[in-house]
C-alpha positions as CSV (number, residue, x, y, z in Angstrom):
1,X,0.0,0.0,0.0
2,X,1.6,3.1,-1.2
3,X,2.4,5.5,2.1
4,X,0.1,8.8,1.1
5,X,-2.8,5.8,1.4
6,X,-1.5,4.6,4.8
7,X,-1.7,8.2,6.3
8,X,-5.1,8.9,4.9
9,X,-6.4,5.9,6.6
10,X,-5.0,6.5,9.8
11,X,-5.9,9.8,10.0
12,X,-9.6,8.5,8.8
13,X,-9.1,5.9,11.7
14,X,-7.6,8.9,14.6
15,X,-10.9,10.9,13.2
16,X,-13.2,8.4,13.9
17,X,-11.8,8.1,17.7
18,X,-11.9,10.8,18.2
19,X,-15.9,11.2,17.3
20,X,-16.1,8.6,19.7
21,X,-18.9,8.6,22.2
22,X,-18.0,7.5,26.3
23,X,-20.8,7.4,28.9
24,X,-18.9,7.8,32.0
25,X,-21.7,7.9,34.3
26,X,-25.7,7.5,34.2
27,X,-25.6,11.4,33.3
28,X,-22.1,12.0,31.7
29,X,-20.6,11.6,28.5
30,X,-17.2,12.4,26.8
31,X,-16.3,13.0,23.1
32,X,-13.4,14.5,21.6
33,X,-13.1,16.6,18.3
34,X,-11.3,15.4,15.6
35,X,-9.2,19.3,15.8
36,X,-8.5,17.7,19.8
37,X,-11.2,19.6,21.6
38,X,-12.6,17.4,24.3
39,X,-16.9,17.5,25.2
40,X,-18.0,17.2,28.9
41,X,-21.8,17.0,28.9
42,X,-23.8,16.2,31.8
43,X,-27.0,15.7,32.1
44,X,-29.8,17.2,34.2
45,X,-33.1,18.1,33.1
46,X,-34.3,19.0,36.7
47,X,-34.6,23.3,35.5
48,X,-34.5,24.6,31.9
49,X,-30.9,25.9,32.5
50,X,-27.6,25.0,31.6
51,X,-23.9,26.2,32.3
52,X,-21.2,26.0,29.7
53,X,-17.4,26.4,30.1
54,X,-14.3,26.0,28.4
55,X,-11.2,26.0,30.3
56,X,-7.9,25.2,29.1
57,X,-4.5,24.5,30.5
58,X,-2.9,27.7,31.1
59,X,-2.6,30.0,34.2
60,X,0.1,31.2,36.7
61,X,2.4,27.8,36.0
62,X,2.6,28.6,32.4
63,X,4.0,31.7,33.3
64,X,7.8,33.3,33.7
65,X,8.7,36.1,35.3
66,X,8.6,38.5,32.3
67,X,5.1,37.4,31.3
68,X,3.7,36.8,34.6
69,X,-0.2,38.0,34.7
70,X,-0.4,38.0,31.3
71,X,-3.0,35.2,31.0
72,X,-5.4,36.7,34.0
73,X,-5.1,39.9,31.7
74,X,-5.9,38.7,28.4
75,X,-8.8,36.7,29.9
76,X,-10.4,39.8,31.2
77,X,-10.1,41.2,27.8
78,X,-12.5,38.8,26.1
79,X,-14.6,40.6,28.3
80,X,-13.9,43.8,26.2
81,X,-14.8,43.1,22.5
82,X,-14.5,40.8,19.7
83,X,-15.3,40.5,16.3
84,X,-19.1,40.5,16.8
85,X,-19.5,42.8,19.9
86,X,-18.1,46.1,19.9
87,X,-16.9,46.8,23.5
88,X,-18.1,45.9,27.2
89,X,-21.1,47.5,26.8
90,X,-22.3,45.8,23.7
91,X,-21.1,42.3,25.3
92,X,-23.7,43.2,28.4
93,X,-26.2,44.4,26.3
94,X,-26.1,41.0,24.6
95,X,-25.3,38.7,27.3
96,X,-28.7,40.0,29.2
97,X,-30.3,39.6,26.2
98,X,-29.6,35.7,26.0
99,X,-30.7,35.5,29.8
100,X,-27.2,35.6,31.5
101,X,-24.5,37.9,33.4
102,X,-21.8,38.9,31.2
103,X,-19.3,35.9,30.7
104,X,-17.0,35.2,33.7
105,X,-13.2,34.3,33.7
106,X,-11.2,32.4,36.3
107,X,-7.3,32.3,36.4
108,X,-5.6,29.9,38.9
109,X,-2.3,28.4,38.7
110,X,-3.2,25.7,36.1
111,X,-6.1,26.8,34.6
112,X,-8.0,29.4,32.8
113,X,-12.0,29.8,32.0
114,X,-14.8,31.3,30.9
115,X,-18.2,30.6,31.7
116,X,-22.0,31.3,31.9
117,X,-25.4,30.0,32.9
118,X,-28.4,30.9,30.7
119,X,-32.0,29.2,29.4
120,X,-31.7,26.1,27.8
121,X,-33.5,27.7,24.5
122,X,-30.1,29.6,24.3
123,X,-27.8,26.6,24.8
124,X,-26.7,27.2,20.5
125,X,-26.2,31.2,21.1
126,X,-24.4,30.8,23.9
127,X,-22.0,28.7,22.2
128,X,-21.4,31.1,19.5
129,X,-21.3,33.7,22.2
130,X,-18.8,32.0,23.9
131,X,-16.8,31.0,20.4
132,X,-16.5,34.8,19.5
133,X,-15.0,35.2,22.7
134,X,-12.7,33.1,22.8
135,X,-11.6,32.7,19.0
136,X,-12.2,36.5,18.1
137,X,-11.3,38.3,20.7
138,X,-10.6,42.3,19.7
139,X,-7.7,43.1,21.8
140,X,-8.5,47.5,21.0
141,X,-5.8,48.9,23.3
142,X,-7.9,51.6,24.5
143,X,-9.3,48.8,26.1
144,X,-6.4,47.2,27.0
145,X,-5.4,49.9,29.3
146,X,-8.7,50.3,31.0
147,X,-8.6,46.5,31.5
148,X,-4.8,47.5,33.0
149,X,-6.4,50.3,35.1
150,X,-8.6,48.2,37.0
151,X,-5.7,45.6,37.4
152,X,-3.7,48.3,39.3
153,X,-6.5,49.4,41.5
154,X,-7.6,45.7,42.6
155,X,-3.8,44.9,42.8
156,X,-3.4,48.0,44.9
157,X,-6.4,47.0,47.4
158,X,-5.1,43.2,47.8
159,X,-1.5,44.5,48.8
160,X,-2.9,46.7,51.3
161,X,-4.2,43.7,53.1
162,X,-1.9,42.6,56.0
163,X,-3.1,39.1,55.7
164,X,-2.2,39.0,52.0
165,X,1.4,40.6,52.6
166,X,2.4,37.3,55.2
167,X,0.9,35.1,52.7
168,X,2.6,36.5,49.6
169,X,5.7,37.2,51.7
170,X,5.4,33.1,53.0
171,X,4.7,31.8,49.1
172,X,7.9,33.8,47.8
173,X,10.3,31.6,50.0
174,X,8.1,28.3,49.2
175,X,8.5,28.7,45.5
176,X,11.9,30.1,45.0
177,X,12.6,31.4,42.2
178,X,9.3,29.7,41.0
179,X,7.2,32.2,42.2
180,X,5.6,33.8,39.2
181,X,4.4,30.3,38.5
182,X,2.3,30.2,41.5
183,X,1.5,33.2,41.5
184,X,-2.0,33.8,39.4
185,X,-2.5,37.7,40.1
186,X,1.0,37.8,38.4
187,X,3.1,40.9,38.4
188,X,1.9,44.5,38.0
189,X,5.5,45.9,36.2
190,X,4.6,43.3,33.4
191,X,0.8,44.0,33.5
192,X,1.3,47.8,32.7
193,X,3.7,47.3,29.9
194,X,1.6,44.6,28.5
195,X,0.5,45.6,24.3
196,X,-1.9,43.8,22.5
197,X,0.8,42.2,20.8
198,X,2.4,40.5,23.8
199,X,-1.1,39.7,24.9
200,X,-1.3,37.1,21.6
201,X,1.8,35.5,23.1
202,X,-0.8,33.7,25.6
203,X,-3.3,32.8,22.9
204,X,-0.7,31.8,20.3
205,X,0.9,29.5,23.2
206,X,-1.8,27.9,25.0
207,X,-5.6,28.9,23.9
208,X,-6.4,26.2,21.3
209,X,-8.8,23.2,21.0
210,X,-6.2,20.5,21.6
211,X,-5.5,22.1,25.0
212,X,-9.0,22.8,26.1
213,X,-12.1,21.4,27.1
214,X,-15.8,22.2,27.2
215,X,-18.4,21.3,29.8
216,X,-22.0,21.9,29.6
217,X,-24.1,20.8,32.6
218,X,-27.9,21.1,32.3
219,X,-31.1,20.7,30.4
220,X,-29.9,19.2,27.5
221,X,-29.7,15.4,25.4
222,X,-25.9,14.7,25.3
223,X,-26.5,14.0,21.8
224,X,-27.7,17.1,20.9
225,X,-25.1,19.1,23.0
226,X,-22.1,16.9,20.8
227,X,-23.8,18.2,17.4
228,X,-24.2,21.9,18.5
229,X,-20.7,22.0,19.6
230,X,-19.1,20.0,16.9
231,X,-20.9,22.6,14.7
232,X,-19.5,25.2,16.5
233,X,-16.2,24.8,17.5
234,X,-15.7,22.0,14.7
235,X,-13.5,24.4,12.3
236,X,-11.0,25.8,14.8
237,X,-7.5,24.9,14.0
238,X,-5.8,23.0,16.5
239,X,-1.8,23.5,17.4
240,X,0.6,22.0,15.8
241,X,2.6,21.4,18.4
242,X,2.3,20.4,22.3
243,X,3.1,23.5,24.3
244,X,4.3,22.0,27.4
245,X,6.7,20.2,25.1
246,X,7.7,23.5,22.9
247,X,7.8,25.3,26.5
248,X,8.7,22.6,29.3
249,X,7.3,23.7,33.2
250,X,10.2,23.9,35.4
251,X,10.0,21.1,38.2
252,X,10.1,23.5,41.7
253,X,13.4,22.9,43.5
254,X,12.4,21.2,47.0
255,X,12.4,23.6,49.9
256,X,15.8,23.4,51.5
257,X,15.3,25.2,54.7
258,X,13.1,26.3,57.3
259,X,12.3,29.9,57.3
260,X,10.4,32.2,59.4
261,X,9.1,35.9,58.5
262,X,7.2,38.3,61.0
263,X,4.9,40.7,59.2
264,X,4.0,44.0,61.4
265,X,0.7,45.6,61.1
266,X,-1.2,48.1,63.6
267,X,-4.5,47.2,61.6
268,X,-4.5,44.0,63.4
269,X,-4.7,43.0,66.7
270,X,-4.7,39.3,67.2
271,X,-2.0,37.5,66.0
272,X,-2.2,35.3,63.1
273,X,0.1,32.6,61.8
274,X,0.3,30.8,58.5
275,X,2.8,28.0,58.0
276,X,3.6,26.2,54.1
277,X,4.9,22.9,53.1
278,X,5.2,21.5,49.8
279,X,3.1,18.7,49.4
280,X,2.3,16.0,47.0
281,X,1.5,16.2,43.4
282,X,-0.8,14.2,40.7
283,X,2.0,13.6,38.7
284,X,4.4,11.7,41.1
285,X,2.3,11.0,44.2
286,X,-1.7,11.0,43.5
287,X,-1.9,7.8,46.3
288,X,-1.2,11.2,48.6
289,X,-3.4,13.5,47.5
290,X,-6.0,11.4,48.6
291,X,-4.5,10.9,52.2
292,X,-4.1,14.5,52.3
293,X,-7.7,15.5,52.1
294,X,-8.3,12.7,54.5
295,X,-5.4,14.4,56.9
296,X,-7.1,17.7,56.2
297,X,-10.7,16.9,57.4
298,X,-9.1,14.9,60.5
299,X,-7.1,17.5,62.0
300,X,-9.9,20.3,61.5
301,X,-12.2,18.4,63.8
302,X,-13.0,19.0,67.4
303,X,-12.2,15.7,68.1
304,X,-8.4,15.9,66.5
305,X,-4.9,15.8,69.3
306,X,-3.6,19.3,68.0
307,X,-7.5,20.7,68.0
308,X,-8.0,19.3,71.8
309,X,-4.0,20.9,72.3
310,X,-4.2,24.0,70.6
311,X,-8.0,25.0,70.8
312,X,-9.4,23.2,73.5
313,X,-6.5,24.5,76.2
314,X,-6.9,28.1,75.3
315,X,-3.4,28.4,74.0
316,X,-5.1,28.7,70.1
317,X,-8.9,30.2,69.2
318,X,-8.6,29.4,65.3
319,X,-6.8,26.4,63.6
320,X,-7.6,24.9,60.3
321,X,-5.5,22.8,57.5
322,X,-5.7,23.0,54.2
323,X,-4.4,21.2,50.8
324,X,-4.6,22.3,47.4
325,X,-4.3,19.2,45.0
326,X,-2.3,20.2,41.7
327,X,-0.4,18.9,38.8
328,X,2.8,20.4,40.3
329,X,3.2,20.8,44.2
330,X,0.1,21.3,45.4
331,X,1.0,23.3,49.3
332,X,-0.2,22.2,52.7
333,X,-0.9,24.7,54.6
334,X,-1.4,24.8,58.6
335,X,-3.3,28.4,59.7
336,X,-3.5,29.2,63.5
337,X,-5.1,32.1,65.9
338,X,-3.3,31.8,69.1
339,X,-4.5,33.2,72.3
340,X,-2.0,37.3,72.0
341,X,-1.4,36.2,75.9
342,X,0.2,32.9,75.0
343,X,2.3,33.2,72.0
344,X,5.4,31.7,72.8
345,X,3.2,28.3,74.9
346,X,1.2,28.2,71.3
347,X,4.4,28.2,68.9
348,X,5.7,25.7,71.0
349,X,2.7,23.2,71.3
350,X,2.6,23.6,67.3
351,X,5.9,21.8,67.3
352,X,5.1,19.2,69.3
353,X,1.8,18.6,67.6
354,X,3.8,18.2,64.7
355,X,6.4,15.9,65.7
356,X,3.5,13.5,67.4
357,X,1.8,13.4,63.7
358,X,3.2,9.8,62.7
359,X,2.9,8.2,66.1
360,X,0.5,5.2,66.6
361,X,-2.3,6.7,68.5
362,X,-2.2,10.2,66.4
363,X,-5.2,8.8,64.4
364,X,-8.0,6.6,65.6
365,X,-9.8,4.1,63.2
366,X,-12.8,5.9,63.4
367,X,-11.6,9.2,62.7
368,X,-10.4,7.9,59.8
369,X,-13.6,6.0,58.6
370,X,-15.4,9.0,59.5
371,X,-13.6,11.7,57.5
372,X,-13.5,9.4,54.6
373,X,-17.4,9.2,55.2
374,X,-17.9,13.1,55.3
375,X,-15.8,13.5,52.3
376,X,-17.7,11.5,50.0
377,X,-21.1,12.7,51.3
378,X,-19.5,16.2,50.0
379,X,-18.4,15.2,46.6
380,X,-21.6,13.6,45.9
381,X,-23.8,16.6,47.3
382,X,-21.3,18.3,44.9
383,X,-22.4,16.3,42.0
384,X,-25.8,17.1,43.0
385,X,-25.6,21.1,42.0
386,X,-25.1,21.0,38.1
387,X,-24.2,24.1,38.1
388,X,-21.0,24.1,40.6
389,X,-20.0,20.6,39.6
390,X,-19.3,21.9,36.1
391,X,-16.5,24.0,37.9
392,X,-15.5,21.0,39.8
393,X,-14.8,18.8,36.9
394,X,-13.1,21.7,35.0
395,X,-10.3,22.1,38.2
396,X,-9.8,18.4,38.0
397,X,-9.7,17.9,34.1
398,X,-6.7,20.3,34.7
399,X,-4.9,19.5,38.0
400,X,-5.5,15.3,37.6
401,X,-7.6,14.0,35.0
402,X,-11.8,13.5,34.7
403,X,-11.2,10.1,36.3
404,X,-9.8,11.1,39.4
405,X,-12.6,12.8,40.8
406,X,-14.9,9.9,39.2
407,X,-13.0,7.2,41.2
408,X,-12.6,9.6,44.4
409,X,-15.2,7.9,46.8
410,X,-13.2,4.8,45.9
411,X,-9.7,5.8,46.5
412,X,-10.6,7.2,49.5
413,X,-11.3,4.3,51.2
414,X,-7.5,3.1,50.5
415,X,-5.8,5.5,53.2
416,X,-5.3,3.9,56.4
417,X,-3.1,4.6,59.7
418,X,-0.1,3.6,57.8
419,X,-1.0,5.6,54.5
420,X,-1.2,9.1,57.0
421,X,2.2,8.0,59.0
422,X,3.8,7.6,55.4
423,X,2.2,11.4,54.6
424,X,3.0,13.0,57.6
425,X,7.0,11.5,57.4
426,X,7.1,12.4,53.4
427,X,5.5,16.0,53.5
428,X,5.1,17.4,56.8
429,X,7.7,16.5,60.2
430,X,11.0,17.2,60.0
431,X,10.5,18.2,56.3
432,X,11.5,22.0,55.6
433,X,8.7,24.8,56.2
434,X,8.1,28.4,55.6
435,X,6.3,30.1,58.7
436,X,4.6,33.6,59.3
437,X,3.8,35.5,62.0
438,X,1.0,38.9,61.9
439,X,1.6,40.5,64.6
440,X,0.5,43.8,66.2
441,X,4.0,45.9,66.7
442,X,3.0,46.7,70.3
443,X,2.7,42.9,71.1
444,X,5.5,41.9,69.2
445,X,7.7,44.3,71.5
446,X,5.7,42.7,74.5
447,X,5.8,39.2,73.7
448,X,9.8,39.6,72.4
449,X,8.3,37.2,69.7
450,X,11.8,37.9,67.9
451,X,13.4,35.8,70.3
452,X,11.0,32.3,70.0
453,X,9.4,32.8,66.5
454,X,13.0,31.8,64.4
């Protein structure tokens, strides 16, 4: 068979896959475009409403330094005009006119989207709505420094936050000379010099169909949603390369030391204390991401040692952990209130608490049935609200795969005693940390917190 007649047919074949129907659930079904965009649909004819968002892989992580905040900024341009809509107002005027809010855009660190809700009628309009958007987008530079305007003034509000200075200070040491990557709000130097031009460097990078995919929860045959899309989106020309091959992510260099910062501020007068680790990933340790949500819910319970320690003593009136599962690093993060009058007693039970994380009796048997109970009641009662679980799939299309959330309620049940001693030894004691202290300046000159908190 002559090779011209080889390639046909496997292209023919790759096409054909890719039209390929999957029912993942009893209401939700994959497809993927022959041009590589991938179809979400799920099902739910309970109101005549239904959500749609496209969210590709892009955000913070894709950024360096000198193009950091470019991605938030160009998608709060598609806000500002496109081939079919003049400006803002002409997008609003429209948008109310399909039954919606003007579209909505959400940059994190590994994603982007946009998004809306409106009637079920709509569902084709919408699309084309969106498609214009995202495809057409005007870029007018008149607009472009409004949009960069607005930037400064919400970038000048967040930094005059106390709360947001110990947490940006603390996230500077964690991620090195990584930061930019974690960093979605990105920096304001680059945001003001930004041009249309460099703008395009995000879209011509990252915002195609073979990095993307759109979900559409609601009122709607997943039949029918496949066709409309394909229709839509069907012509758009996907990349001809892979980006994170063309422009590799930098693996983050493992913390090497323990650092402390104190932050002053006379707006606040209890202190407050935030303290980062790097934590496990999806793409080297997903067993752990599980056993860190289970961790999590454990230790933010009454019922928990450090809770009963901390809380329960007086030492502490606020403690709560947290961990954000991503593709790269996702951070643990331990946040505390402790009593002004007992700040060195607190600092110091924190310690302890830490170093008694992988003993035997740390974690009972039914704590840990228990969390892993309460956890899946919330993911299902997530699956339950069409409209938030479309966001829900979108974050873990991005920072795991569709199939990770799908087989959550079953993984969880795989962490045991051992599985939280082998996270608490990996991630957490003795393992490097970055802690911050708010503090009042009159207290820290009473407490001598310089002396204990280093």
């Amino acid at each position: 068979m002559a090779p011209k007649y080889s390639l046909i047919i496997l292209l023919t074949v790759s096409a054909l896959l890719c039209n390929a129907q999957e029912k993942l659930t009893d209401n939700i079904f994959r497809k993927k475009l022959p041009n590589g965009l991938e179809i979400l649909v799920i099902e739910d004819h309970s109101v005549p409403l239904i959500t749609e968002m496209m969210t590709f892989k892009a955000g913070s992580f894709t950024e360096s330094d000198g193009i950091s905040g470019l991605t938030s900024l160009y998608m709060s341009m598609l806000n500002r005009g496109n081939r079919d809509y003049i400006n803002q107002q002409d997008l609003g005027y429209h948008a109310g006119g399909l039954g919606m809010g003007l579209r909505n855009s959400i940059t994190s660190d590994e994603s982007v989207s946009t998004y809306f809700t409106l009637p079920t009628a709509n569902f084709v309009k919408g699309l084309n709505f969106m498609n214009s958007a995202v495809r057409y987008p005007k870029m007018d530079g008149d607009e472009l420094e409004k949009t960069k305007e607005v930037f400064g003034n919400q970038v000048s509000e967040t930094e005059s936050n106390p709360y947001y200075v110990l947490g940006d200070s603390i996230r500077r040491r964690l991620w090195g000379s990584l930061y930019s990557r974690k960093n979605p709000s990105g920096n304001l130097t680059v945001i003001n010099a930004a041009t249309p031009t460099t703008l395009n460097v995000i879209k011509k990078r990252y915002l195609y169909p073979n990095n993307a995919i759109m979900i559409v929860g609601g009122d709607i045959a997943h039949e029918v949603a496949f066709k409309d899309i394909e229709k839509v989106y069907g012509d758009w020309i996907p990349a001809p390369f892979d980006p994170f091959i063309k422009w590799p992510v930098p693996e983050f260099e493992p913390l090497k030391k323990t650092s402390y910062i104190i932050v002053e501020s006379k707006q606040v007068q209890e202190p407050y204390i935030e303290i980062y680790w790097q934590g496990p990933d999806t793409r080297n340790d997903i067993a752990s991401t599980y056993t860190a949500d289970v961790f999590s819910y454990i230790i933010n319970q009454n019922s928990s040692k450090i809770n009963k320690a901390l809380i329960q003593s007086g030492l502490a009136s606020n403690l709560h952990v947290d961990y954000l599962t991503c593709k790269y690093v996702g951070p643990i993060s331990l946040v505390i209130t402790p009593n002004p009058n007992k700040l060195k007693e607190c600092i110091e039970e924190i310690k302890r608490q830490i170093d008694l994380m992988d003993s035997d009796d740390y974690f009972t048997a039914e704590q840990i049935e228990t969390s892993r109970r309460m956890l899946e009641i919330k993911n299902i009662r997530e699956e339950e609200i069409t409209t938030n679980y479309v966001h829900t799939l979108s974050f873990w299309w991005t920072a795991a795969s569709i199939n990770y959330t799908l087989g959550y309620n079953d993984n969880l049940k795989k962490v045991t005693k051992a599985e939280l001693k082998r996270y608490v030894d990996r991630y957490i004691k003795n393992r490097p940390y970055c802690a911050g202290l708010l503090i009042n300046p009159d207290l820290r000159a009473q407490s001598n917190a310089d002396s204990f908190f280093k």
